[in-house]
Backbone as a chain_set.jsonl record, in Angstrom:
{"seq": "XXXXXXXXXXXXXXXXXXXXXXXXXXXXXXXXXXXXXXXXXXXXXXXXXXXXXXXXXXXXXXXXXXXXXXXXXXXXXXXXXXXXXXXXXXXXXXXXXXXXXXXXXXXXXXXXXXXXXXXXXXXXXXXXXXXXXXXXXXXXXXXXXXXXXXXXXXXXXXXXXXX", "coords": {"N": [[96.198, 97.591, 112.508], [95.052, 98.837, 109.519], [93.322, 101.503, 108.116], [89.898, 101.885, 108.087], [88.205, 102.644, 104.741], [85.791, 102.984, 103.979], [82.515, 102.035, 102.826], [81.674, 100.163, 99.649], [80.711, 100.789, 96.188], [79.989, 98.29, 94.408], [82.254, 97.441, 91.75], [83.133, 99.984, 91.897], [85.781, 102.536, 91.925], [88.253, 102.958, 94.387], [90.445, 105.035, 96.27], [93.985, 105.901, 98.012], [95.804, 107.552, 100.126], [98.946, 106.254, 101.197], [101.786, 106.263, 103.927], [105.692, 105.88, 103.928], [108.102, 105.772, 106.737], [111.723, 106.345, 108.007], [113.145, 105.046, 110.858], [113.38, 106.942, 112.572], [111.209, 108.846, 112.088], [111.273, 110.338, 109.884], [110.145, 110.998, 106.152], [110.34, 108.61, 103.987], [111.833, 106.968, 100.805], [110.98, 103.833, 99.746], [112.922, 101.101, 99.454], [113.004, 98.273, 98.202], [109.851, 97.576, 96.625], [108.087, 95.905, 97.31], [105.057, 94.481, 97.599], [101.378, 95.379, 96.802], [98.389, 93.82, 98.167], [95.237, 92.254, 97.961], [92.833, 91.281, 100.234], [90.465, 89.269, 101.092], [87.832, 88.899, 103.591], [88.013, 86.622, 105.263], [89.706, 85.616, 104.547], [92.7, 83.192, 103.168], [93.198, 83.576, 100.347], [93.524, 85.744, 97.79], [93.956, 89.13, 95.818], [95.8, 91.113, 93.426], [95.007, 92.339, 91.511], [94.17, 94.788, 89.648], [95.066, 96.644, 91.204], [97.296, 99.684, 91.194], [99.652, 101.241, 92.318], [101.297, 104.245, 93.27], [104.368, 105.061, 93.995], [106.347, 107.37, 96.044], [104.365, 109.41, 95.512], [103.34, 112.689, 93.121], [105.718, 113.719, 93.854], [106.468, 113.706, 96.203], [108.515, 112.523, 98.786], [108.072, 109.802, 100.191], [104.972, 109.042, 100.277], [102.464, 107.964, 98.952], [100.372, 106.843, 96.576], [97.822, 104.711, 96.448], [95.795, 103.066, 94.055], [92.312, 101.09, 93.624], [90.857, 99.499, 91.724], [87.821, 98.383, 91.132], [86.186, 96.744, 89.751], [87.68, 95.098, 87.972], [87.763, 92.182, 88.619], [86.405, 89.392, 89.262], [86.656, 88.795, 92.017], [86.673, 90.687, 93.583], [83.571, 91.521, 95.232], [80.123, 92.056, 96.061], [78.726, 92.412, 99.702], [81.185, 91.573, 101.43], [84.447, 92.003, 102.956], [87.874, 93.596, 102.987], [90.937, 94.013, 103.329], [93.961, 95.337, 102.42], [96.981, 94.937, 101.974], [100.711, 94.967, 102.176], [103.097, 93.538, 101.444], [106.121, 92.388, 101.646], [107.93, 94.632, 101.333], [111.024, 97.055, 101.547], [112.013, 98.822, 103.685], [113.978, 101.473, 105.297], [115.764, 99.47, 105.768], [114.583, 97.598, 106.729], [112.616, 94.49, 106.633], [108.982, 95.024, 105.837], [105.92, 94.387, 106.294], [102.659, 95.03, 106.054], [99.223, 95.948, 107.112], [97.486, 98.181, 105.571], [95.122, 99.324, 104.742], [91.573, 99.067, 105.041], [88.076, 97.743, 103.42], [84.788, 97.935, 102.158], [82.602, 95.862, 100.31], [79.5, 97.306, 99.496], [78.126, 96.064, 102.093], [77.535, 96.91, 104.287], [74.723, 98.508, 106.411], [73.921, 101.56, 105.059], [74.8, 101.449, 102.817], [73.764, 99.39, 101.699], [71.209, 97.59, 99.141], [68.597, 97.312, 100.618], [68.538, 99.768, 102.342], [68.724, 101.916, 100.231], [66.494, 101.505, 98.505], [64.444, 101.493, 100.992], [64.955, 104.377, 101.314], [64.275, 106.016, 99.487], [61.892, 105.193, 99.071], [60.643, 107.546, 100.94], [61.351, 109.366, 99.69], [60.752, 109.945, 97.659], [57.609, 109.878, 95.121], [54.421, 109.035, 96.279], [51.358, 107.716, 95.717], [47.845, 107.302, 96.419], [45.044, 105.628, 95.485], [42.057, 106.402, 95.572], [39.68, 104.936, 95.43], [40.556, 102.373, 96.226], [42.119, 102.872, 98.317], [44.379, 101.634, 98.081], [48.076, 102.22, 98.352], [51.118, 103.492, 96.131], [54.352, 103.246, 95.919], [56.721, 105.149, 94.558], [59.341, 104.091, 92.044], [62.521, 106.027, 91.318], [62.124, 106.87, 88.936], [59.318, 107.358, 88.382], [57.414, 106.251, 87.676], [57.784, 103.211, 87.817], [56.881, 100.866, 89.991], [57.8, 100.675, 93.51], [56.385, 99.631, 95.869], [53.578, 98.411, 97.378], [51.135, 99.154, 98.987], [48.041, 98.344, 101.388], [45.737, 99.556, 103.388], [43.969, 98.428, 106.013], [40.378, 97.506, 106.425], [39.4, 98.449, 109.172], [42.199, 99.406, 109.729], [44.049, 98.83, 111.68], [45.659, 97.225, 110.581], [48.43, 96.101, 108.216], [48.87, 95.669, 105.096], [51.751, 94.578, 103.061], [53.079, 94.512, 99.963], [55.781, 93.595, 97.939], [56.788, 94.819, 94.547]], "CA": [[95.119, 97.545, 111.539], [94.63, 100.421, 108.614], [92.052, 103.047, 108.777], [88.558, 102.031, 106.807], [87.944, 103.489, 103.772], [84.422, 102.991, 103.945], [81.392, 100.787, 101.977], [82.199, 101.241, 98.317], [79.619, 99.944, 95.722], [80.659, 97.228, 93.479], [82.715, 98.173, 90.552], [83.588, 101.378, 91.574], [87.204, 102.633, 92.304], [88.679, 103.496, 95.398], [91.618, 105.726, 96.009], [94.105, 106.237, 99.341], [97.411, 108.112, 100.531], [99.771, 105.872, 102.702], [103.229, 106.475, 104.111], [106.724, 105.138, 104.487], [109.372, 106.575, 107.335], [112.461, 105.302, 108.704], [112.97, 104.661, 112.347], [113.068, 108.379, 113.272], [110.198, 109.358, 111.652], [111.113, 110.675, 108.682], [109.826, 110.312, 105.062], [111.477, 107.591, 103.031], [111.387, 105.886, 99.649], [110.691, 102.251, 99.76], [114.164, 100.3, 99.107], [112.19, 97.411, 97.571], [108.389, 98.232, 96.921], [106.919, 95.007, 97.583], [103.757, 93.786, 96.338], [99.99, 95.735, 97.641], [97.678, 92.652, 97.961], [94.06, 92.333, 98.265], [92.717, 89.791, 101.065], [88.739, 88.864, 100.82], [87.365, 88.488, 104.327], [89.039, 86.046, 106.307], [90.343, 83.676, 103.633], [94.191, 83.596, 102.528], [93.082, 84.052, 99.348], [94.067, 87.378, 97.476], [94.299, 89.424, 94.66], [96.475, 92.232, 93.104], [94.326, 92.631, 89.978], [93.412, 96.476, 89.858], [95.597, 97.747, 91.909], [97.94, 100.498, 91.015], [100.84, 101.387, 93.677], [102.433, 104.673, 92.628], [105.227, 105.652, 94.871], [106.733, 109.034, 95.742], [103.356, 110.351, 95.297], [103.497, 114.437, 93.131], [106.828, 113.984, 94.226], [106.452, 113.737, 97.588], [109.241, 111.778, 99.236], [107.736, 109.113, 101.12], [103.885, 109.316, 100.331], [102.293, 107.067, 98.111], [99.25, 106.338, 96.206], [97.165, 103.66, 95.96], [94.577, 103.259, 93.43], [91.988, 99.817, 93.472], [89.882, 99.702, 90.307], [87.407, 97.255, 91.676], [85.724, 96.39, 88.345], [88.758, 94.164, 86.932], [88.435, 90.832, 88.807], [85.348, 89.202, 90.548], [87.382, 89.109, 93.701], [85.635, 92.05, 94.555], [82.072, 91.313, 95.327], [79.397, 92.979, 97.159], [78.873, 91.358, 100.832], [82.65, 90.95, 101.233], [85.406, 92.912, 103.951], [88.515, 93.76, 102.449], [92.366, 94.181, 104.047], [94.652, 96.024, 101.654], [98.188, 94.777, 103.086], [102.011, 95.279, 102.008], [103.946, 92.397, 101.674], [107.757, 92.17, 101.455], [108.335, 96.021, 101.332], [111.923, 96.741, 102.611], [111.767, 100.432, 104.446], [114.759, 101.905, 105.938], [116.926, 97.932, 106.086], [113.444, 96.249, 107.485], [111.309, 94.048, 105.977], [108.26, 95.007, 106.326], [104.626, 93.847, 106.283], [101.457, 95.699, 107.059], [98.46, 96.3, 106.648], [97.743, 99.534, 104.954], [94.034, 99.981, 104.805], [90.488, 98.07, 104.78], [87.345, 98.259, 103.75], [83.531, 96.525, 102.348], [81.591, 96.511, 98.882], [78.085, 97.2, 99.561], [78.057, 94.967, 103.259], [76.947, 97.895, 105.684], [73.27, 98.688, 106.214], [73.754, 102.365, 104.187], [75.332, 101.001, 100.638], [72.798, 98.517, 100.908], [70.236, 97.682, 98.122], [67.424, 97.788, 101.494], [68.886, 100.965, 102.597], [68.775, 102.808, 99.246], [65.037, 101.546, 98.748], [64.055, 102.622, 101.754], [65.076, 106.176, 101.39], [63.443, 106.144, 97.7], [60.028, 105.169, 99.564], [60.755, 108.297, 101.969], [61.756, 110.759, 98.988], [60.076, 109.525, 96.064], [56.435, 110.022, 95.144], [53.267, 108.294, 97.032], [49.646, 108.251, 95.487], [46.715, 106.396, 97.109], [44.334, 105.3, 94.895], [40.892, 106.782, 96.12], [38.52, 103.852, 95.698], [40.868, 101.005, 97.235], [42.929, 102.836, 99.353], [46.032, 101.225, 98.005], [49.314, 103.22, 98.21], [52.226, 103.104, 95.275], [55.442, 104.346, 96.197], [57.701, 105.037, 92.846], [60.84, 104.554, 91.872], [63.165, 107.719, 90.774], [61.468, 107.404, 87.537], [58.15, 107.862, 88.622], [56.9, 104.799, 87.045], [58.0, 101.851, 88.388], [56.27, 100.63, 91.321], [58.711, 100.189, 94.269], [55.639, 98.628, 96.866], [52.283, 98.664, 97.156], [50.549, 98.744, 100.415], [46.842, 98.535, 101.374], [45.8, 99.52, 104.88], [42.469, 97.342, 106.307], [39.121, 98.255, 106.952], [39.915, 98.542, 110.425], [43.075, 100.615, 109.95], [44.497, 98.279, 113.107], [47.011, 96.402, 110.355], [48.793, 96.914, 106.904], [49.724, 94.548, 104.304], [52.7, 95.56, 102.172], [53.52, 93.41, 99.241], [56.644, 94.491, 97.036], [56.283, 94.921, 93.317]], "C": [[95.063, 98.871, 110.797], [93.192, 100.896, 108.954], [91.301, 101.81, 107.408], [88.548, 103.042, 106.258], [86.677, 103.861, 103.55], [83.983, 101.59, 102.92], [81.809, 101.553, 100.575], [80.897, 100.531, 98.001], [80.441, 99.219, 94.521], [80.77, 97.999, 92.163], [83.028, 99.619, 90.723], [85.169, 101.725, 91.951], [87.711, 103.582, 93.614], [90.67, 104.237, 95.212], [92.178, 106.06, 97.778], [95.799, 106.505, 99.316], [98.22, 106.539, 101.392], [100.775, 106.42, 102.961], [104.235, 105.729, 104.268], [107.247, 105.957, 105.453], [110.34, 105.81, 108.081], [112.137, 105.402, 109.971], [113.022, 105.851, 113.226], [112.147, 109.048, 113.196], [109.88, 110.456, 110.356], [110.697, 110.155, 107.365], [111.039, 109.81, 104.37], [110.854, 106.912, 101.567], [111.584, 104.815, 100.238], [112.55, 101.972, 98.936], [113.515, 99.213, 98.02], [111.015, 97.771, 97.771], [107.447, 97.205, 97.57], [105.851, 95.17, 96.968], [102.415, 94.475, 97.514], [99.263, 94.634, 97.023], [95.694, 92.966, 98.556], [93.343, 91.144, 98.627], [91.035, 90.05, 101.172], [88.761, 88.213, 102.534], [88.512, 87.807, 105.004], [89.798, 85.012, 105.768], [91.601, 84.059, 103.483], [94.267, 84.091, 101.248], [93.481, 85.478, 99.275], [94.497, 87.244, 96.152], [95.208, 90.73, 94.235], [95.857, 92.71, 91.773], [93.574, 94.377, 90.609], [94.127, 97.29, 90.589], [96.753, 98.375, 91.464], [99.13, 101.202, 92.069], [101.716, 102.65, 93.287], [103.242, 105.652, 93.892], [105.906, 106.878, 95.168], [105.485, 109.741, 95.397], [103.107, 111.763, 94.843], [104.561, 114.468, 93.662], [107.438, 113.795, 95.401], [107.506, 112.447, 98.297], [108.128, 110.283, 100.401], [106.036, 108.806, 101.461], [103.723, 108.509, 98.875], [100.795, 106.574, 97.946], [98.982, 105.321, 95.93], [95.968, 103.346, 95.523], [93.73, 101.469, 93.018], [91.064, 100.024, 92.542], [89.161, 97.865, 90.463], [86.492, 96.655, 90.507], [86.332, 95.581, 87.49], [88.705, 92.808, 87.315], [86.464, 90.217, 89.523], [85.586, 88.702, 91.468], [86.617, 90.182, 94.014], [84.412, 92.149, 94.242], [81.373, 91.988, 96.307], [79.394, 91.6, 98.121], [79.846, 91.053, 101.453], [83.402, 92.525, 101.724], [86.421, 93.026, 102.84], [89.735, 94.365, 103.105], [93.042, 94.639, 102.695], [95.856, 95.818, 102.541], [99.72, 94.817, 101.526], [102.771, 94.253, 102.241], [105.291, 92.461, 101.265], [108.524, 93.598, 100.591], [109.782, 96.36, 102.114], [112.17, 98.428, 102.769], [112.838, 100.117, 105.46], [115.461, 100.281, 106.478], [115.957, 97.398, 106.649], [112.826, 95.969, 106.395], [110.143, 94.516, 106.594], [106.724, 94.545, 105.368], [103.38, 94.63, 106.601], [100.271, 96.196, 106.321], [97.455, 97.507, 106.217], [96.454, 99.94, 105.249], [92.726, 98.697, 105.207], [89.199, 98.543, 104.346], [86.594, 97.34, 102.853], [83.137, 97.547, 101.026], [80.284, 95.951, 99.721], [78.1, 96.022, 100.824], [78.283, 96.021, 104.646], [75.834, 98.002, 105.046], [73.493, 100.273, 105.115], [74.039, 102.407, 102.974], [74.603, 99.881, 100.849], [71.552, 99.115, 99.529], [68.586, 98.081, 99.568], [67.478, 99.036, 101.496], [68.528, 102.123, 101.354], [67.068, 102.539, 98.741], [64.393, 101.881, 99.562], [63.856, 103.73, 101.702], [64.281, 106.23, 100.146], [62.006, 106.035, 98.591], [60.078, 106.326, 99.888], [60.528, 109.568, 101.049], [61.071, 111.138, 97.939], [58.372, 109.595, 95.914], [55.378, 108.743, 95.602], [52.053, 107.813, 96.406], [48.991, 107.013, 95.858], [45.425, 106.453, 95.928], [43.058, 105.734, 95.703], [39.966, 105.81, 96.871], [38.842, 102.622, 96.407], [41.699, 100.908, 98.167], [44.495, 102.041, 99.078], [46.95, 102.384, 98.02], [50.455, 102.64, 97.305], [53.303, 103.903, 95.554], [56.037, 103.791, 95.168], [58.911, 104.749, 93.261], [61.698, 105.922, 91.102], [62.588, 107.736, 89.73], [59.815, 107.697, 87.052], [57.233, 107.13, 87.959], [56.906, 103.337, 87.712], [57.661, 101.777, 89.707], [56.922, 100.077, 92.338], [57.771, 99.373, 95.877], [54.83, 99.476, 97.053], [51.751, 98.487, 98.517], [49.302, 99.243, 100.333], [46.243, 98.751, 103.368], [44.442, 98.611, 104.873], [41.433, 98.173, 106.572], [39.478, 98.83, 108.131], [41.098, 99.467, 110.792], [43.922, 100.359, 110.821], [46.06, 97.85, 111.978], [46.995, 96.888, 108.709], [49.094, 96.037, 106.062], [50.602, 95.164, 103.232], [53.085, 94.03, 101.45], [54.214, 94.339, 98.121], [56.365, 93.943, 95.728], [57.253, 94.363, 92.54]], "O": [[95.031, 99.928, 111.429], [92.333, 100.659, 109.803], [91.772, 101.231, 106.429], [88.754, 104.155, 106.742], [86.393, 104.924, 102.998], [84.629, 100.643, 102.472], [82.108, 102.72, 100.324], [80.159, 99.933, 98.785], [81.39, 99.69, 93.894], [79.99, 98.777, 91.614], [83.166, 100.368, 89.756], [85.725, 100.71, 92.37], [87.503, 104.793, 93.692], [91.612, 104.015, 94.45], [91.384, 106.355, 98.671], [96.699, 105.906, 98.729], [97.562, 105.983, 102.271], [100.966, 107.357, 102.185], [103.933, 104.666, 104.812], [106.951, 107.129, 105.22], [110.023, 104.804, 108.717], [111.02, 105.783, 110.321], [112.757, 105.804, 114.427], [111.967, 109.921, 114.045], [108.882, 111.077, 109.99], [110.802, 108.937, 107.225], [112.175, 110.255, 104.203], [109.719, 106.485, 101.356], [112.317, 104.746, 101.224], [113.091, 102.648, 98.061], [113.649, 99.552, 96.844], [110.744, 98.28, 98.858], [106.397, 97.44, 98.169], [105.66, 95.862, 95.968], [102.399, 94.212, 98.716], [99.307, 94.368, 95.822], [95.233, 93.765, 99.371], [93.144, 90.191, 97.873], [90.589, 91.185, 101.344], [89.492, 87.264, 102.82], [89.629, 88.263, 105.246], [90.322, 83.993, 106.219], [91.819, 85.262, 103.632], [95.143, 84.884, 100.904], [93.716, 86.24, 100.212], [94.998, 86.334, 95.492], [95.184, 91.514, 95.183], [96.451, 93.54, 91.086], [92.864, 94.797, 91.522], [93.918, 98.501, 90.666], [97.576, 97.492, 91.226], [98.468, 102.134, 92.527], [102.869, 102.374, 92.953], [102.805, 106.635, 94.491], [106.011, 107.545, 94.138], [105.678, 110.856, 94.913], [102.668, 112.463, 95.756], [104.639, 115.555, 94.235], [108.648, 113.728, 95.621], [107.017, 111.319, 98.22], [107.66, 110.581, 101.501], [105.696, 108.424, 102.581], [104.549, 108.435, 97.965], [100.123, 106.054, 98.838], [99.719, 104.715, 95.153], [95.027, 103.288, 96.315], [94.339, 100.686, 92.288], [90.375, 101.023, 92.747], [89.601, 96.759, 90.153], [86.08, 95.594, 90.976], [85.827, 95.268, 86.411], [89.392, 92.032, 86.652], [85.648, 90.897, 90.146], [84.703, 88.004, 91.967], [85.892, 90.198, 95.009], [84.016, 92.711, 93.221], [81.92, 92.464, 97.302], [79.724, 90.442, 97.862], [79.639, 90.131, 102.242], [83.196, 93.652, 101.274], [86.051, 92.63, 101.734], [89.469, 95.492, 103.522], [92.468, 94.145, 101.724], [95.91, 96.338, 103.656], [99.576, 94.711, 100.308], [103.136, 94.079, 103.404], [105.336, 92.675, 100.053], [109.317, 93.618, 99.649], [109.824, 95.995, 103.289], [112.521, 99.102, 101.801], [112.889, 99.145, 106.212], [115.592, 100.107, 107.69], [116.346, 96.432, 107.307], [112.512, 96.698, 105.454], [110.11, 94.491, 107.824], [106.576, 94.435, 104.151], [103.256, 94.796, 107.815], [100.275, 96.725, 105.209], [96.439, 97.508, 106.912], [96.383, 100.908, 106.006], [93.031, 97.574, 105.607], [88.92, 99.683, 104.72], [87.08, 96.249, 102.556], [83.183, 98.738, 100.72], [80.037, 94.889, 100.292], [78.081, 94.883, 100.357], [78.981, 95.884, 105.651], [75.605, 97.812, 103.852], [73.054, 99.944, 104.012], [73.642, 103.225, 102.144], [74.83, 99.102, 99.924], [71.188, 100.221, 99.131], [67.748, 98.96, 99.367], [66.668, 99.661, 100.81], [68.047, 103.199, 101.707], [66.414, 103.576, 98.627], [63.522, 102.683, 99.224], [62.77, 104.245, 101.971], [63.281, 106.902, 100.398], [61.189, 106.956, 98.614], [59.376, 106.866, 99.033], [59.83, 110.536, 101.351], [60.839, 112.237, 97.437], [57.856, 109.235, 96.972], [55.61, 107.588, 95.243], [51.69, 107.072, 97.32], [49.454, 105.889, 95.666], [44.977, 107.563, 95.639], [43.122, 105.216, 96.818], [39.594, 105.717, 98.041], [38.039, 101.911, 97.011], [42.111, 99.922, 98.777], [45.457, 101.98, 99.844], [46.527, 103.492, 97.689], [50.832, 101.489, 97.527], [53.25, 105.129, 95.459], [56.061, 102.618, 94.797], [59.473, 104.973, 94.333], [61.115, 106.659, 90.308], [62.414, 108.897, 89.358], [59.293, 108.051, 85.995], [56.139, 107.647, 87.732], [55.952, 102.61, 87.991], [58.113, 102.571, 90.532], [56.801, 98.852, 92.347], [58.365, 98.732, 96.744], [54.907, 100.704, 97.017], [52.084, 97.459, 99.107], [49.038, 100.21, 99.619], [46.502, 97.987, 104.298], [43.954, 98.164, 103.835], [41.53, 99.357, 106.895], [39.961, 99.954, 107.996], [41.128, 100.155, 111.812], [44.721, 101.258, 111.084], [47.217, 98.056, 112.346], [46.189, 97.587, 108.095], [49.988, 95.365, 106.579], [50.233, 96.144, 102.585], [53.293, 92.931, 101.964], [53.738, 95.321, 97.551], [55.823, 92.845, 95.599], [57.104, 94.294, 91.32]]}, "num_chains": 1, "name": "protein.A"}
């Protein structure tokens, strides 16, 4: 399995080293480059739209960039894993196959849309209205009302209703 790249956010572009080496462990050019594919979750499906493959990397024998420009296809959706694999690459007289990297648009709790509202309540300005006790927490623009909460007479319970 490849290394995670991490949570990206939709439409943005990811970037990652890999390597070739023959059977001793040295760096090698690719004989044939084969095709870098992009597999959605657990389906067969796949796309190559956006991706960029440039080999020899700055020169570098055996090091190789790969650039996904996730903004070109709507194959790449938030909610959604992602395998980055190597298909019919032929390194040092093998075929080979493998899967290079992986990784998720916006489908971990910290590149969520919750997650990033949350922290905005936390960071972002408060004010309580005097006379009814309501509370407005902003959004970054210090306007827009990101949820409103009213505590009870009682002070025992809270009602929060988003805006």
């Amino acid at each position: 399995m490849g290394v995670y790249l991490g949570d990206f956010k939709e439409d943005s572009t990811l970037y990652f080293c890999w390597c070739t080496n023959d059977k001793n462990g040295a760096s090698i050019t690719r004989a044939t480059n084969g095709t870098i594919k992009v597999h959605k979750d657990d389906d067969t499906s796949e796309s190559t739209s956006g991706v960029t493959d440039t080999e020899d990397f700055d020169g570098l024998t055996g090091v190789h960039n790969c650039k996904i420009d996730l903004s070109t296809d709507a194959f790449y959706a938030e909610g959604h894993d992602y395998s980055i694999v190597l298909a019919g690459a032929t390194i040092d007289g093998e075929t080979v196959n493998a899967v290079l990297a992986t990784f998720s648009i916006e489908n971990r709790f910290a590149g969520s849309s919750l997650f990033e509202k949350a922290a905005k309540l936390l960071v972002n300005k408060a004010i309580q209205n005097k006379v009814t006790g309501t509370i407005d927490y902003y959004d970054d623009d210090g306007e827009t009302v990101l949820l409103t909460h009213t505590p009870a007479d009682g002070e025992s319970t809270l009602t929060r209703a988003p805006s």
